[in-house]
C-alpha positions in Angstrom: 40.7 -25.3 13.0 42.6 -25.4 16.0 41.9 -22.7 18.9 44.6 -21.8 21.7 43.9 -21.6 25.2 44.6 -17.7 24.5 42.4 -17.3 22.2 39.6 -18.9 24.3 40.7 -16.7 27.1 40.3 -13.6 25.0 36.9 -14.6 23.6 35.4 -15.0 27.5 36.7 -11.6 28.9 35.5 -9.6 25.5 32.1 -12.1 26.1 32.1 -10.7 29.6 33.0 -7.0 29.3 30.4 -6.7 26.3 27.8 -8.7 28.7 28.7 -6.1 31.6 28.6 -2.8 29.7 24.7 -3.7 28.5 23.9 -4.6 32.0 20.9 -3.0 32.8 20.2 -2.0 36.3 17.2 -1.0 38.1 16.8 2.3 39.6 14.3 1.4 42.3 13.0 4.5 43.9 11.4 5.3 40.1 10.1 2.1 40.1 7.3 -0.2 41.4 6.5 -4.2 41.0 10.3 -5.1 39.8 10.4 -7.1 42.9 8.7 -10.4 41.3 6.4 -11.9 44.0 6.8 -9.1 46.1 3.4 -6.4 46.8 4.1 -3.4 44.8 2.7 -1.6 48.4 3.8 -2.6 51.9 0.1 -1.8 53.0 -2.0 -1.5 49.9 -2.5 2.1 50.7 0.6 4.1 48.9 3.6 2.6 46.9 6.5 4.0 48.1 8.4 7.2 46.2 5.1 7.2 44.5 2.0 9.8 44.8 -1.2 7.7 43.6 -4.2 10.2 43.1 -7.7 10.4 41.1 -10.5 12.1 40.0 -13.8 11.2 40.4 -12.5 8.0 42.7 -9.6 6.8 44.5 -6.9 4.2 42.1 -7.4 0.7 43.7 -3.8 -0.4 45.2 -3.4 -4.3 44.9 -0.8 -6.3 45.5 0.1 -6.5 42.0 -1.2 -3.9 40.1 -2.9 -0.6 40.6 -6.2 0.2 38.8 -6.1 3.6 37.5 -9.5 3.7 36.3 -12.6 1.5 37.6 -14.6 -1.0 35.2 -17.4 1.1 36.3 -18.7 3.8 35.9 -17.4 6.1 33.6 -15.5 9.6 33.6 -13.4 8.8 35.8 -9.3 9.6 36.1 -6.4 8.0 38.2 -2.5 8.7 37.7 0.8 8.0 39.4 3.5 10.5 39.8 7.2 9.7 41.0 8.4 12.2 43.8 12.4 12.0 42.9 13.6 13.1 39.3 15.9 11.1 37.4 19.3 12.5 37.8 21.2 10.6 35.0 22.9 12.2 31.7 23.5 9.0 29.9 21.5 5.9 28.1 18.3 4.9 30.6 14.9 3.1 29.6 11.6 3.1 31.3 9.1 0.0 30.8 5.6 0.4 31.4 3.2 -2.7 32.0 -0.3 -2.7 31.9 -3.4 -3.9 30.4 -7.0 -2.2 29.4 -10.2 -4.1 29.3 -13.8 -3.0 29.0 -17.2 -3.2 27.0 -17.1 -3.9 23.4 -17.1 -0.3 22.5 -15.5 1.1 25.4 -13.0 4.1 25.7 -10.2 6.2 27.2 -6.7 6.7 27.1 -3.1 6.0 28.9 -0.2 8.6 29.0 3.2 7.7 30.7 4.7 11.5 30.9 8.2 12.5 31.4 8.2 16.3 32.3 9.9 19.1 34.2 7.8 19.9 36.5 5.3 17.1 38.7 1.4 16.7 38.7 1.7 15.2 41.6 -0.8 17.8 43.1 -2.7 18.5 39.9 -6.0 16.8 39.1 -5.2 13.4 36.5 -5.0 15.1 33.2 -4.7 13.8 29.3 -3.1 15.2 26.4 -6.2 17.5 25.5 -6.6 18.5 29.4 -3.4 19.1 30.6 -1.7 22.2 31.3 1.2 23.9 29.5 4.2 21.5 30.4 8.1 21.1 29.2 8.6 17.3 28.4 7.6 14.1 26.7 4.0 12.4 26.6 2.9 9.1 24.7 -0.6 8.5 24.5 -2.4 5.1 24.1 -6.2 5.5 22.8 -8.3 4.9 19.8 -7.0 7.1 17.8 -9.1 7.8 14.6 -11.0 5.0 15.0 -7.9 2.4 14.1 -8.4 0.2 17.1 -5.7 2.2 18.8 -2.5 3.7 18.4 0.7 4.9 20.5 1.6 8.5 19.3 4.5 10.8 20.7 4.2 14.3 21.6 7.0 17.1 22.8 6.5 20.6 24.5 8.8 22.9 25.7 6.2 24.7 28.3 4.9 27.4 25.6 2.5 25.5 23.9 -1.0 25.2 24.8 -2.0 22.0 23.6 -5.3 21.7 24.6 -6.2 25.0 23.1 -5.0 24.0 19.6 -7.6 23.2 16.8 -5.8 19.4 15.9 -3.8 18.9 18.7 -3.5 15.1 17.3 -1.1 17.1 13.9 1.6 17.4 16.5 2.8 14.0 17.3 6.3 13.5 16.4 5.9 9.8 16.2 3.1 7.0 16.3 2.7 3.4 15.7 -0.8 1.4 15.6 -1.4 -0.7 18.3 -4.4 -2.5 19.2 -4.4 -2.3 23.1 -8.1 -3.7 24.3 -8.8 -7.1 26.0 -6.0 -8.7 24.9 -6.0 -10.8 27.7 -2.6 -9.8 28.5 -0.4 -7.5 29.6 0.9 -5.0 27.1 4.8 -3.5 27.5 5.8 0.2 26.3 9.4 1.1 26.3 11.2 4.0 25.8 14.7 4.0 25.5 17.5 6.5 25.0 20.8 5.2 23.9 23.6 6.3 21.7 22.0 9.8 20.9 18.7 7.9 19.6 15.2 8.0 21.4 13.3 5.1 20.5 9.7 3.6 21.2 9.0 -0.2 21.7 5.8 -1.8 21.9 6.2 -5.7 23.1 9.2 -5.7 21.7 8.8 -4.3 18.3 9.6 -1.3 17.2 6.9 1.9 17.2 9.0 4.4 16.2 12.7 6.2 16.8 14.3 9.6 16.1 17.6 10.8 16.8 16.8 14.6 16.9 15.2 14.3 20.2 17.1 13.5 23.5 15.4 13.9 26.9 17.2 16.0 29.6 18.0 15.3 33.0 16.3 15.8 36.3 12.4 15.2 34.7 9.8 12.9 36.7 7.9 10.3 35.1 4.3 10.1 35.4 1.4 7.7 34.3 -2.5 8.8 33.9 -5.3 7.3 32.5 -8.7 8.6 32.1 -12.0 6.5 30.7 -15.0 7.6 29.0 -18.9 7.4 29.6 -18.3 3.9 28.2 -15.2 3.0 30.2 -12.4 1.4 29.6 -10.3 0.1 33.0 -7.1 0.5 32.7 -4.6 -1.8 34.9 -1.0 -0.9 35.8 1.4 -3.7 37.0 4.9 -2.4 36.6 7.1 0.6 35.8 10.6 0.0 35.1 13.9 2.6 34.9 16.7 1.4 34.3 20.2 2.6 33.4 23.8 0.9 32.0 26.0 2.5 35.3 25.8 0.4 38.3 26.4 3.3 40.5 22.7 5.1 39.6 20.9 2.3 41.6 21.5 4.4 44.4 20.7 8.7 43.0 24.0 10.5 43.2 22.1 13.4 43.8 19.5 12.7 46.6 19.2 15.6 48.6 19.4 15.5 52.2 16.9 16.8 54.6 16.9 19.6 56.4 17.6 20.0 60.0 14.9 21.0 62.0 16.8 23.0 64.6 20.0 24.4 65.4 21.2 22.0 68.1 20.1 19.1 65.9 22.7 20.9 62.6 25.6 21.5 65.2 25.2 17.6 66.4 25.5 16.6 62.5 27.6 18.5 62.0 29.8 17.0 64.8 29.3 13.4 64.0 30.3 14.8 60.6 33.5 16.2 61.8 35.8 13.5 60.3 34.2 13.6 56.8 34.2 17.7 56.5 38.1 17.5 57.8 39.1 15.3 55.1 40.6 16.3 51.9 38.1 17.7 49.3 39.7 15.9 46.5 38.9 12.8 47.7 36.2 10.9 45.7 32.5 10.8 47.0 31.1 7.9 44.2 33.5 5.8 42.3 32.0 3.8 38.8 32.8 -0.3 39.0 36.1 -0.8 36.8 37.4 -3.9 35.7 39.8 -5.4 37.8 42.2 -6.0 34.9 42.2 -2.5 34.4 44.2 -1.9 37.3 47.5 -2.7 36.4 50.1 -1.6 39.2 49.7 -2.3 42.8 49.5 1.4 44.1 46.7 2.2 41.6 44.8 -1.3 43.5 45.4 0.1 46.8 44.4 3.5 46.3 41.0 2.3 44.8 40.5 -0.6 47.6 41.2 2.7 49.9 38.3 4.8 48.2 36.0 2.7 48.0 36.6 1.6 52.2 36.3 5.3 53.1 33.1 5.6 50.8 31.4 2.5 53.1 33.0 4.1 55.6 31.2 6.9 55.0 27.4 4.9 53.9 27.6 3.7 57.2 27.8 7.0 59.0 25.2 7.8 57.2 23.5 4.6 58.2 24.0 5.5 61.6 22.8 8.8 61.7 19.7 7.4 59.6 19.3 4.4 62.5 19.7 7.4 65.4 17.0 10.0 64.1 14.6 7.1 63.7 15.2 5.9 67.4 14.5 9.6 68.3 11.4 9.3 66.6 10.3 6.6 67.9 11.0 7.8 71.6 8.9 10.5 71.2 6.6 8.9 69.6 6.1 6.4 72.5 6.5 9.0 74.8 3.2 11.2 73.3 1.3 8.0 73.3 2.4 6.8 76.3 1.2 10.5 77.4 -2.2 10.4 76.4 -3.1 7.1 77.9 -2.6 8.4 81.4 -6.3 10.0 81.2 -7.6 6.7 79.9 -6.0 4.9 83.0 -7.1 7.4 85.6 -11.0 6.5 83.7 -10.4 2.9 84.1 -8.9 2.7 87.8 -12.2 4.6 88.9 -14.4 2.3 86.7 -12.7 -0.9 88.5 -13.3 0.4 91.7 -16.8 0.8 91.1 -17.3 -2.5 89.4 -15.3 -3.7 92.6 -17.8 -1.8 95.1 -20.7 -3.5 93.3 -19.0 -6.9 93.5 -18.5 -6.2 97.1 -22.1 -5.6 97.7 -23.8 -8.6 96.3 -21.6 -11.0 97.8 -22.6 -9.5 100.8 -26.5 -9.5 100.2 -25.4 -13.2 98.8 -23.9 -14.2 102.1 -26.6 -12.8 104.1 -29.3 -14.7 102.1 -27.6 -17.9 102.3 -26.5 -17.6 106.5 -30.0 -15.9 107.9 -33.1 -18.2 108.9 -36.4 -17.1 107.5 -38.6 -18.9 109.7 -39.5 -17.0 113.0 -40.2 -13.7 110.4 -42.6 -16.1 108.5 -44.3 -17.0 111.5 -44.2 -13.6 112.9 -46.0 -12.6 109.4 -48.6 -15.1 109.6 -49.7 -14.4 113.6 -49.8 -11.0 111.8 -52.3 -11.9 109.6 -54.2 -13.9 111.9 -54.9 -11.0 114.2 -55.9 -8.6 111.3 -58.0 -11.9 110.5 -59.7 -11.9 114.0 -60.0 -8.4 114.7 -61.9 -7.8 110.9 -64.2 -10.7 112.3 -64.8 -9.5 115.3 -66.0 -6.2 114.7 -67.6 -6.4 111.1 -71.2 -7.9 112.8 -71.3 -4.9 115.3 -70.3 -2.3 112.5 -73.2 -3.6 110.5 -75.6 -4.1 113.2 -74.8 -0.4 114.2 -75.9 0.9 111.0 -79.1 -1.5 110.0 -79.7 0.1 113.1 -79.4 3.3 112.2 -80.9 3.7 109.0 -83.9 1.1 109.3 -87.7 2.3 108.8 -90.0 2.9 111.7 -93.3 0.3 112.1 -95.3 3.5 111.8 -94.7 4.4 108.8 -94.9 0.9 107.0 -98.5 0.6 108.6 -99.5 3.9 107.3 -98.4 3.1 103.6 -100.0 -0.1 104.0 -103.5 1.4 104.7 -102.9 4.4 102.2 -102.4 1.9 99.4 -105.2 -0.2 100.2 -107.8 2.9 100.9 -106.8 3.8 97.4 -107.4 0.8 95.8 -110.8 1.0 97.5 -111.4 4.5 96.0 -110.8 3.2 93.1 -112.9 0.2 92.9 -115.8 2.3 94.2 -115.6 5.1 91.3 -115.7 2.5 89.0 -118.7 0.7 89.8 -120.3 4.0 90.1 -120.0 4.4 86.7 -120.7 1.1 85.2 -124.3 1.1 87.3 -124.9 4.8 85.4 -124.4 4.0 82.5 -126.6 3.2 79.9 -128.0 -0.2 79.3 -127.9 -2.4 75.9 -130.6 -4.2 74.8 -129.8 -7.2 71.9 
């Protein structure tokens, strides 16, 4: 069979323009870890457009994942909220990574949310915890004993379904999926395309439904709570994604507010040539094909959009680049403002440090230039003399008072003779008696 050049031709551009319109594109301020080899967090402290907060313990931020709930212990809760809303009508899909690992009969659960309202400031709830809330849940645990299960559930912000007697009777969908230590990772998606909502799980179909399509303007959420045997649970990305080019940057980002009047009349200055312009200009043009453009005027009126829309991105740019400087001035400025005290401390802490310096090379020099020798020898005639003068008059002090306090001769003598006119008395009674006595005969 022979094929034309034209026929060739047509086959590549239908190739291409079915290859472009399921392009998927990343929306990145509603995700995290789509940047391959990248941290998920530029200081393993906060992922950016993220708010990361637990019960019981703080989520662990690596550089590749973020652990929602510890290995151990138990009873504890983590989740991760989005602080922007996704602000697209048409098909989108959200993939959710992660992985769950624990004892052999360990427990908890996973929910990736999609509601109207954020619990960004709530405590991490489940599906039997939670609050009344208008949106979408899925929730990954061991349901009924099966090993575990992926089940769907809807609300419109009446329901209480904590408070209901089988909550578990109100999924609208669910799939049995066995979710521990699988030494993996595991990959939920949930897609809406072509009017039909649909729930993948690695790949293969959990479940779909056409009667339910998610509105606009709802934030996505993940939580994951363990029990008193506890299951950690491990998230490593989170994926949305959309089929329009244009929604990797939000249409409708909202701009900040201006702090102060001056600061709204000096926008609104710099903004002068943008709010003069012709309202029906466009803001955000869709990527075409350039075959679509057929005459020459249509070419340069879209080349002419799209340079007065970068036009416009870089105003923006600049004003962005501007107020950032500003902060930064005054930011160096404050700082710079509070370490004039702490110079003040050191300059007086130098100069005594200086003064003390100053005074040991001094006693240094004089040490080393004086000559010790005449006050040595002054020190020992010192001595000597005390030496000579003790010497001298020691004998007469001690001759003074043996003098003194000696005995007289007269009373020695007279003891003497007492004693021995005594002992004479003595001997005399005692032969007194012996002669008196009577005599023994044998």
């Amino acid at each position: 069979m022979y094929i034309t050049s034209s026929t060739l031709r047509t086959v590549a551009w239908s190739a291409l323009a079915l290859s472009t319109a399921r392009a998927q594109y990343i929306i990145d301020n509603l995700s995290f870890g789509q940047k391959g080899g990248e941290p998920i967090s530029p200081n393993l402290r906060a992922i950016p457009h993220f708010n990361v907060k637990g019960d019981g313990w703080d989520p662990e931020i690596l550089s590749d994942r973020v652990m929602l709930t510890p290995p151990w212990p138990g009873n504890r809760r983590g989740a991760i909220w989005s602080e922007d809303p996704l602000h697209h009508k048409g098909d989108w899909s959200a993939e959710l990574h992660f992985r769950a690992s624990g004892m052999e009969r360990g427990g908890g659960n996973l929910q990736l949310w999609y509601t109207k309202e954020s619990q960004k400031n709530d405590v991490p709830a489940s599906l039997y915890t939670a609050p009344k809330f208008d949106g979408l849940v899925l929730v990954v645990d061991q349901y009924e004993g099966r090993g575990g299960s992926v089940r769907g559930f809807l609300n419109d912000g009446n329901m209480d379904i904590k408070a209901h007697t089988d909550p578990d009777t109100l999924a609208f969908g669910q799939c049995s999926y066995a979710y521990r230590n699988l030494g993996r990772l595991s990959v939920i998606s949930l897609k809406q395309a072509n009017g039909v909502f649909e729930v993948k799980i690695d790949g293969n179909p959990c479940f779909s439904t056409n009667k339910v399509k998610l509105p606009e303007d709802y934030y996505f959420g993940i939580t994951a709570s363990s029990a008193e045997n506890p299951d950690s649970f491990e998230v490593h990305k989170f994926l949305v994604s959309t089929t329009n080019a244009y929604t990797r940057e939000e249409p409708k980002r909202q701009q900040p507010p201006a702090n102060t009047h001056e600061q709204q009349k000096t926008n609104q200055q710099q903004r002068q040539p943008n709010t003069n312009s012709d309202p029906n200009i466009p803001q955000m043009l869709e990527d075409v094909f350039a075959a679509s453009i057929k005459s020459q005027q249509d070419q340069f009126a879209d080349l002419h959009n799209r340079v007065q829309i970068i036009n416009h991105r870089v105003n923006d740019m600049y004003d962005l680049l501007e107020k950032l400087v500003r902060e930064q001035d005054e930011r160096y400025n404050h700082m710079m403002g509070r370490m004039v005290p702490m110079h003040d401390q050191v300059s007086a802490v130098m100069r005594n440090v200086e003064k003390v310096e100053r005074t040991t090379m001094e006693t240094l020099r004089d040490l080393e230039s004086k000559d010790f020798k005449d006050m040595l020898n002054q020190v020992h005639d010192a001595i000597e003399r005390s030496h000579n003068a003790l010497g001298t008059s020691m004998p007469l002090a001690m001759a003074a008072v043996v003098g003194k306090e000696r005995p007289s001769m007269t009373t020695f003598l007279f003891i003497a003779v007492a004693v021995q006119i005594m002992v004479f008395g003595a001997y005399k009674v005692y032969k007194k008696r012996r002669n008196s006595g009577p005599k023994k005969f044998l």
